[in-house]
C-alpha positions in Angstrom: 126.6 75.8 106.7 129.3 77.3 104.5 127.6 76.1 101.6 124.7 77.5 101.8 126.4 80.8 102.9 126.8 83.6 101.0 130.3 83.5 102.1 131.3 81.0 99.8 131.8 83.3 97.2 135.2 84.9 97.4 133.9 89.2 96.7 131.4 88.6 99.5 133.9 86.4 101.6 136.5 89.6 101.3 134.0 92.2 101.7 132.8 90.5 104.9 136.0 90.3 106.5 136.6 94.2 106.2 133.6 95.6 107.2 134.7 93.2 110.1 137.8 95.1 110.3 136.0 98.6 110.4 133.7 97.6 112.9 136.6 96.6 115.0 138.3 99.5 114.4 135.8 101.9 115.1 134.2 100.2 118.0 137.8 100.0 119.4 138.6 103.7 119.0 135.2 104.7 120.4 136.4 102.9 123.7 139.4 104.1 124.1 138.5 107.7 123.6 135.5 107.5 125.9 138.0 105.9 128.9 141.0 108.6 127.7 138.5 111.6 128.3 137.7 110.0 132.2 141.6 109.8 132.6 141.5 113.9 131.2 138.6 115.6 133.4 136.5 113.9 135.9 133.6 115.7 134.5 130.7 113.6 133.7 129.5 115.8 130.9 132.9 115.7 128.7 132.8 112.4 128.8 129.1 112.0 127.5 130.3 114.5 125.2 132.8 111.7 123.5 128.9 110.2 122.5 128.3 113.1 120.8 131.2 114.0 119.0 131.1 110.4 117.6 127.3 110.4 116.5 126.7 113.7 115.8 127.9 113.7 112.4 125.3 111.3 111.6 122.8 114.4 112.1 125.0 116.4 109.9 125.9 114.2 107.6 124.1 111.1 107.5 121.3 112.6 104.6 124.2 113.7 102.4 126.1 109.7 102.8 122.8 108.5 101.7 122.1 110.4 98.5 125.8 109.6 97.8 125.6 106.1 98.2 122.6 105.9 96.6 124.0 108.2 93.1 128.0 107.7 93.1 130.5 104.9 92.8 129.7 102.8 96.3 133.6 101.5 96.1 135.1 105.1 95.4 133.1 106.5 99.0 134.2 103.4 101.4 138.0 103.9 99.9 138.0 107.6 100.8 136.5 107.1 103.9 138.2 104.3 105.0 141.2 106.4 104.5 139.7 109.0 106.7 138.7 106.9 109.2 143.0 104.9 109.2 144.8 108.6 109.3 142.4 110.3 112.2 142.7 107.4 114.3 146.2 107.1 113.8 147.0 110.7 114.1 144.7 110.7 117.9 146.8 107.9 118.9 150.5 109.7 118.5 148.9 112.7 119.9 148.0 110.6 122.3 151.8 109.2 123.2 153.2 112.2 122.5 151.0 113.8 125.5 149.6 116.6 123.4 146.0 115.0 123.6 143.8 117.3 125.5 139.8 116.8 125.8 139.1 119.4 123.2 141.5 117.8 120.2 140.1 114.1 121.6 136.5 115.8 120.7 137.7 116.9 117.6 138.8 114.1 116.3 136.1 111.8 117.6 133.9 114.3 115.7 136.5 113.3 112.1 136.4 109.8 112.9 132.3 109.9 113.5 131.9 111.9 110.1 134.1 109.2 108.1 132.0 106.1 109.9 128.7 108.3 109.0 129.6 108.1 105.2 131.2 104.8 105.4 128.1 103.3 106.2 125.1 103.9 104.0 127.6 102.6 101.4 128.7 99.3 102.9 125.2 98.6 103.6 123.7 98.9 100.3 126.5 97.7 98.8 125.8 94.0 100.0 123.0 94.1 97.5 125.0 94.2 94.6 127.4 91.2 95.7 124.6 88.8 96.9 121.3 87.8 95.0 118.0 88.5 96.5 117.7 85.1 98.0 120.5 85.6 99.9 120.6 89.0 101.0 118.7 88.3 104.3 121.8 85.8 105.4 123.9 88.2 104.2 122.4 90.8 106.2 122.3 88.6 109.4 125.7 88.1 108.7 126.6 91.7 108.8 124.6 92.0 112.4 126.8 89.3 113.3 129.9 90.8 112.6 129.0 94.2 113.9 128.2 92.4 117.2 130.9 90.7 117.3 132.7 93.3 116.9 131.2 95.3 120.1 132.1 92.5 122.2 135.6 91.3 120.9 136.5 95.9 120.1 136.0 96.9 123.9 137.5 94.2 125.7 140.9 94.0 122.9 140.9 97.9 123.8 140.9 97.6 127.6 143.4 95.4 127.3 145.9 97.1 125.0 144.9 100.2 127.5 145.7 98.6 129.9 148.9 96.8 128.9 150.3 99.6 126.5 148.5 102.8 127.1 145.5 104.4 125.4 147.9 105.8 122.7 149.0 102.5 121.4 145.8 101.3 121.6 144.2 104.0 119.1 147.5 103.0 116.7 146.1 99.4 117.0 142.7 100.2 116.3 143.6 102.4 113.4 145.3 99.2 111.4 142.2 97.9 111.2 140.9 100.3 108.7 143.7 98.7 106.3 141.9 95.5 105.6 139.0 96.9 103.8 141.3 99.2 101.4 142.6 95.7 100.6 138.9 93.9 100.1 138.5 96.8 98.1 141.3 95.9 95.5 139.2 92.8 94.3 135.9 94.3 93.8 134.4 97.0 91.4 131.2 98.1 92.1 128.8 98.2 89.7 126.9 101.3 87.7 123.2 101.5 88.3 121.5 102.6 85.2 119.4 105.4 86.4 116.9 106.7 83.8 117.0 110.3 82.4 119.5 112.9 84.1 121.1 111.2 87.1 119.7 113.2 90.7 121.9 115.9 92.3 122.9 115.1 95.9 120.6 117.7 96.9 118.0 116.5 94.7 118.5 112.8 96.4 118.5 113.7 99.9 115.0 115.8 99.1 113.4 112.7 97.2 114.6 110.6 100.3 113.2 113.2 102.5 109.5 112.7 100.5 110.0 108.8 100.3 110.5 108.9 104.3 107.7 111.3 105.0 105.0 109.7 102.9 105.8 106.3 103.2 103.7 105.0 106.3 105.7 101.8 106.9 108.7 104.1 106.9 107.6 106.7 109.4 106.9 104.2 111.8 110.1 102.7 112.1 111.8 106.2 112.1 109.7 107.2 115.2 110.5 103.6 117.1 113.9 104.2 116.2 114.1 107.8 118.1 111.9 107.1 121.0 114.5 104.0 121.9 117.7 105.2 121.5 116.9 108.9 123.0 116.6 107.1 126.0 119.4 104.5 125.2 121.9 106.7 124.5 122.1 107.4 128.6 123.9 104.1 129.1 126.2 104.4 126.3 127.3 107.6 127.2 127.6 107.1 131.0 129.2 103.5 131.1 132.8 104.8 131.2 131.4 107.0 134.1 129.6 104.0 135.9 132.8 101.6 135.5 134.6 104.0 137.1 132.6 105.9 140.1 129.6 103.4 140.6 132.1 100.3 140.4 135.7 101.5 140.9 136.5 99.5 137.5 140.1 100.9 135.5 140.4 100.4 132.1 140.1 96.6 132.1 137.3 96.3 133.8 135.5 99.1 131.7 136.5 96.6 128.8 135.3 94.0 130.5 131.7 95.9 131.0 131.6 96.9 127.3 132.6 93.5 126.2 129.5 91.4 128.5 127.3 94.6 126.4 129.2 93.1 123.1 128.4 89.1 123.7 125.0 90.2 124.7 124.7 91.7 121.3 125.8 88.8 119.2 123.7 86.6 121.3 121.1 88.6 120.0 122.0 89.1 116.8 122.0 85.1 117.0 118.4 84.8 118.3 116.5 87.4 116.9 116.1 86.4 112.9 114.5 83.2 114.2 111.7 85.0 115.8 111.1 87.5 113.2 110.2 84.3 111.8 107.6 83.4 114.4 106.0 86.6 115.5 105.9 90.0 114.4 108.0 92.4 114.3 106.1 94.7 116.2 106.6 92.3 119.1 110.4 91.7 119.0 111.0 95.4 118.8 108.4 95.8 121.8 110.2 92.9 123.8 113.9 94.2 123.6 112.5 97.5 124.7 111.2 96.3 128.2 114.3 93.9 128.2 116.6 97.0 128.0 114.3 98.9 130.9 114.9 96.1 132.9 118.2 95.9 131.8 119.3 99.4 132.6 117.7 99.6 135.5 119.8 96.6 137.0 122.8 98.6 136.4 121.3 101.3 138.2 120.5 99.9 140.8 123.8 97.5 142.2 127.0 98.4 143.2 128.3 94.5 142.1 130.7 94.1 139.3 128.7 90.2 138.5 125.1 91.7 138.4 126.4 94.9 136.7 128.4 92.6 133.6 125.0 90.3 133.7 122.7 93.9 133.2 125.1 94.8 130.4 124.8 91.4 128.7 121.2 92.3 129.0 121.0 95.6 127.3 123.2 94.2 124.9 120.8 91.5 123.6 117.7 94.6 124.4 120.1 96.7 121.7 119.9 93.9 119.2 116.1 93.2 119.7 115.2 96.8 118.6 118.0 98.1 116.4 118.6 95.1 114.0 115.0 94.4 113.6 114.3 97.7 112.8 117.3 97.9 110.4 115.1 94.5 108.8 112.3 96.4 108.5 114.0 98.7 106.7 115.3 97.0 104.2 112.4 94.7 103.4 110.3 98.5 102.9 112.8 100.5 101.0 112.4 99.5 97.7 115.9 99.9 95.7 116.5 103.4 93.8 116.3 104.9 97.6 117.6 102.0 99.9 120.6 103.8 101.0 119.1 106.9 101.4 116.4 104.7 104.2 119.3 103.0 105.5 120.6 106.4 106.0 117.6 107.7 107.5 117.2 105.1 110.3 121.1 105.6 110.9 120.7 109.8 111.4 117.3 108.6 114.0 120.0 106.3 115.5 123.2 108.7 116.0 121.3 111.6 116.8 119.1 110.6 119.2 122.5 109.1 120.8 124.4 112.2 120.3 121.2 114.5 121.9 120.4 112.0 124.9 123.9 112.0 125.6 124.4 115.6 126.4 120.4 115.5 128.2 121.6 112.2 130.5 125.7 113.4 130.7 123.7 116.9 132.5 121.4 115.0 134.4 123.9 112.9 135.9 126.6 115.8 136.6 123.6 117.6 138.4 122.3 114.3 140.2 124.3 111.3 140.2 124.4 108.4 137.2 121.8 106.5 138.9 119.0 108.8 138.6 119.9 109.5 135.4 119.7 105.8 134.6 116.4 105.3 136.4 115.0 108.2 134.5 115.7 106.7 130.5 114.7 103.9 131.5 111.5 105.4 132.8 111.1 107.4 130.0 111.6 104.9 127.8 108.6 102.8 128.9 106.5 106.1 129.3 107.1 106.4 125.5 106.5 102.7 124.6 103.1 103.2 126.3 102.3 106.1 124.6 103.2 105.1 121.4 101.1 101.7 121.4 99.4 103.0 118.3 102.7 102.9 115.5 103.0 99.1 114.7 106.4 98.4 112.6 106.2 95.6 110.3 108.6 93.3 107.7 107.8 94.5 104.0 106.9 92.0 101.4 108.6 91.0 98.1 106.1 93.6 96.5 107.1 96.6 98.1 110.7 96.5 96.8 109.9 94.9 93.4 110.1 97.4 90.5 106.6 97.2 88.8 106.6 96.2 85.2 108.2 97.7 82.6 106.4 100.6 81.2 105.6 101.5 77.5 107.8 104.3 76.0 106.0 108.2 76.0 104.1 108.5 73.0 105.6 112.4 73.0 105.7 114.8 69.5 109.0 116.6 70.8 111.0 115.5 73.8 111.4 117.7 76.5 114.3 119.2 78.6 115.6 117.4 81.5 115.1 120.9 83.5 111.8 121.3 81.6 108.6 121.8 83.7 107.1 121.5 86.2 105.1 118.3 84.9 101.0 118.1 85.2 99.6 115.1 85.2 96.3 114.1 84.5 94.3 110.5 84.7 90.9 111.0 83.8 88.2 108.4 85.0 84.6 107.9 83.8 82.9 106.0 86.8 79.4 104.7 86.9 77.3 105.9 89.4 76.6 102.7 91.6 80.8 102.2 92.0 81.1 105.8 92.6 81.4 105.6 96.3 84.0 102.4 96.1 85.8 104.6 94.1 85.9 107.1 96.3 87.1 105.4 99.2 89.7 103.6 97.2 91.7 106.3 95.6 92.9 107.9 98.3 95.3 104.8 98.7 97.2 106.0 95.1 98.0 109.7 97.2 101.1 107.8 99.0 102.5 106.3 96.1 102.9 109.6 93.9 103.9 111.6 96.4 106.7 109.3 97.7 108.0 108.4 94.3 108.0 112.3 93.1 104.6 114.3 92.9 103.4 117.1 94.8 100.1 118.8 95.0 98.1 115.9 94.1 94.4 116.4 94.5 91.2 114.5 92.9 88.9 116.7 90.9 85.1 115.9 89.6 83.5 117.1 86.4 80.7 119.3 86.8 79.8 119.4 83.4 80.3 115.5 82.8 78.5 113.2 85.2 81.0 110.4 86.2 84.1 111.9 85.4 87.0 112.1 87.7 90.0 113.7 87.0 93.4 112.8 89.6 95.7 115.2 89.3 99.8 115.9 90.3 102.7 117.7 89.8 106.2 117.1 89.1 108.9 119.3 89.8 110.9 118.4 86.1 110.7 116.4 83.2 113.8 114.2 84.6 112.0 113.9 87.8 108.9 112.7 86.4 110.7 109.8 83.9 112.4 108.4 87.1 109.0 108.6 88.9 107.5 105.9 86.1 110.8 103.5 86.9 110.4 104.2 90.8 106.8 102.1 91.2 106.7 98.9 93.0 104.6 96.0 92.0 102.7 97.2 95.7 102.3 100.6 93.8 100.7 99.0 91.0 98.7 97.1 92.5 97.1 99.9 94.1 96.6 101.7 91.1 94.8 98.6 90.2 92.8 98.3 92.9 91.1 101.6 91.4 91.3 101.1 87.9 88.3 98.3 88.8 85.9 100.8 89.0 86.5 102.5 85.3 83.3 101.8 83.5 83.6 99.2 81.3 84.5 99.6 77.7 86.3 102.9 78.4 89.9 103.9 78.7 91.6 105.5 81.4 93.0 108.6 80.5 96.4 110.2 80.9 97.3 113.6 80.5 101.3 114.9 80.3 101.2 118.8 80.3 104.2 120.5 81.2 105.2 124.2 81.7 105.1 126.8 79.4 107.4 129.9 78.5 108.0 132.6 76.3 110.2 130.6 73.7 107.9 127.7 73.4 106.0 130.3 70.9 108.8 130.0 68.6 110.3 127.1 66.8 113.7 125.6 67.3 115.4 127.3 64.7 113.7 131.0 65.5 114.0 133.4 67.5 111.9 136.5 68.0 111.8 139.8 66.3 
């Protein structure tokens, strides 16, 4: 098996064993300072409020780590925030002996820690592109479930224990040392520059082409919205399991390791299991089948006051969190083609941790007001209610066309070249159709809308000729010259073919027509070397 592994080669090998690292570390922090804030205030609320503090920065924050990932030095971000992510922790954690820890500071540190994971991530994720080939990137993927699932099961219950044993305060100082390994990992590997044509995006210029990609990309909307509807009403076990180890089952801190942990093996059992079937059915069905796994699952717990049933519902929604989440993640990044992975991986992360960090407050209320039961009950109620009405947005795998870059294009034929700034951009393709393919060509060319829109354009609109018979004119808009050159590199072989699917209908003998207009102003009436009287 280790042959065939992408972890026989040694950057991948050390890469792999930090983000191991930082998923233990984080996933070990997040325990401890969800079981310190039930030792602080027995309300139910502040402790759903650790949730939030740790997710919420995704919402704030997540857009921004994509665009970065996605535009600067991938090995300069994880550094800094892995350097973040060591002093925070370490800093909670001497508070924490020190007995200056109160639930505010524990919030607002949670809240640092969440912001440096939220950056971390988008980074690590898209950097296992660049140190595996493309045959090997699904392993490597799996691989990185793996880990993260591991993680979950081994972080909680090595947490509980050091709780337990030395105190929450030695157990963040524990956690926080596992930040270290990556920073080493890091020292072997240099990430490498992606050529990016014309003038490099601005972040805020790469979070609003992510924005477009997301909004018209079909494929991409659909696993957005299955990502929301499950983990709004998944974040009310999360948030209330500290609660529910303590008051439902009169669990301490080792037992509420314990709980987390059965969550944890559950996971990696999934994480085990679930490539194999994306194999054999659809996706659509997996992601459907951990959803009714994790109602049932959360329900369980609701219902029993037995430690034995309670660890065997957690195991459950463990595998149910697995089914949904690391599928959908697959979907992802078989659709996102490569100039804005990051940026989708970041996307489906900010659906993730906000609807965790906004069900938590909405399920923390609702069990303060009436009990963590009903609160239980009522996500898990409300998450099949949703499934059902939601019946209509299928999720799918993307194929080897969607991500492909399409072939290389011919250079401009242009008299003068244009600012980067320059613009906006019109473009025109002009069609001559005959009249029998007329209404085939119609129907088809609505299908070319999506891919200009998502790879840059705006306003784009089909015209005809009223003083030509046959002639169609599709036209778009481009914010800037620089924005329209990295449009031509950002078509997938899927886009083309598309394009081509249309072209068929162009009456034989005649050439399709293209247009480049761009923006005028006052000193385009004047050469170069002139200026105005």
């Amino acid at each position: 098996m280790f042959e065939t592994s992408p972890l026989r080669q040694v950057s991948f090998r050390h890469f792999y064993i930090g983000s191991v690292a930082v998923a233990l570390g984080y996933t070990m922090q997040a325990t401890v300072a969800a079981w310190l804030m039930a030792t602080l205030t027995p309300s139910a609320l502040m402790v759903a409020l650790v949730q939030t503090a740790s997710t919420a920065p995704s919402l704030l924050f997540g857009l921004l780590a994509g665009s970065l990932a996605d535009i600067f030095d991938r090995r300069r971000i994880i550094l800094a925030t892995q350097l973040i992510l060591l002093v925070a922790t370490a800093t909670l954690g001497v508070a924490a002996l020190l007995g200056m820890l109160g639930p505010v500071s524990l919030l607002a540190g949670t809240f640092l820690i969440g912001a440096g994971f939220t950056l971390y991530l988008p980074a690590q994720q898209a950097s296992i592109n660049d140190l595996v080939g493309r045959a090997e990137l699904p392993r490597a993927l799996g691989l990185g479930a793996v880990a993260f699932n591991l993680a979950r099961a081994a972080g909680p219950a090595l947490a509980g224990a050091l709780a337990a044993w030395l105190g929450s305060g030695s157990a963040l100082l524990a956690s926080a040392l596992f930040f270290v390994a990556m920073i080493v990992a890091l020292r072997s590997w240099h990430s490498p520059r992606h050529a990016i044509p014309g003038v490099p995006e601005t972040l805020l210029s790469g979070i609003q082409s992510g924005l477009r990609y997301a909004r018209h990309s079909p494929p991409m909307r659909a696993l957005i919205l299955r990502n929301l509807s499950f983990c709004v009403c998944a974040s009310a076990l999360w948030a209330l399991l500290p609660v529910i180890a303590r008051d439902q089952l009169g669990l301490g801190a080792g037992g509420f390791g314990l709980l987390s942990a059965s969550f944890g093996i559950g996971a990696v059992i999934g994480a085990l299991y679930i490539p194999r079937q994306l194999h054999r059915v659809s996706l659509n069905t997996v992601v459907s089948a951990g959803v009714i796994l994790w109602v049932i699952a959360a329900l369980l717990i609701a219902l029993t006051h037995t430690t034995a049933i309670a660890l065997l519902g957690a195991c459950a929604a463990g595998a149910a969190w697995v089914a949904v989440l690391a599928s959908l993640a697959a979907g992802t990044q078989s659709t996102a083609p490569a100039w804005v992975r990051a940026r989708a991986v970041a996307m489906s992360l900010v659906a993730m941790q906000a609807s965790l960090a906004l069900g938590s407050v909405l399920w923390g209320w609702l069990a303060s007001s009436e009990g963590t039961r009903i609160a239980l009950a009522v996500s898990a109620g409300t998450m099949l209610a949703l499934l059902a009405l939601g019946y209509r947005i299928q999720v799918r795998m993307g194929d080897e066309a969607d991500i492909t870059p399409g072939l290389q294009l011919p250079e401009l034929a242009i008299a003068v070249e244009p600012h980067p700034d320059d613009g906006p951009v019109l473009i025109q393709v002009e069609y001559q159709i005959d009249a029998e393919n007329r209404e085939a060509f119609l129907n088809a060319i609505p299908a070319i809308e999506p891919t200009r829109r998502r790879n840059g354009a705006s306003n784009w609109r089909v015209f005809r000729d009223l003083g030509e018979d046959g002639r169609f004119v599709e036209r778009f808009i481009i914010t800037s010259w620089a924005e329209y050159v990295r449009l031509r590199s950002r078509m997938t072989v899927a886009d083309r073919q598309v394009q081509e699917r249309v072209a068929q209908f162009q009456q034989p003998g005649v050439a399709i027509r293209i247009s480049r207009l761009i923006g005028t102003t006052s000193r385009d009436a004047f050469p170069a070397d002139a200026t105005p009287d």
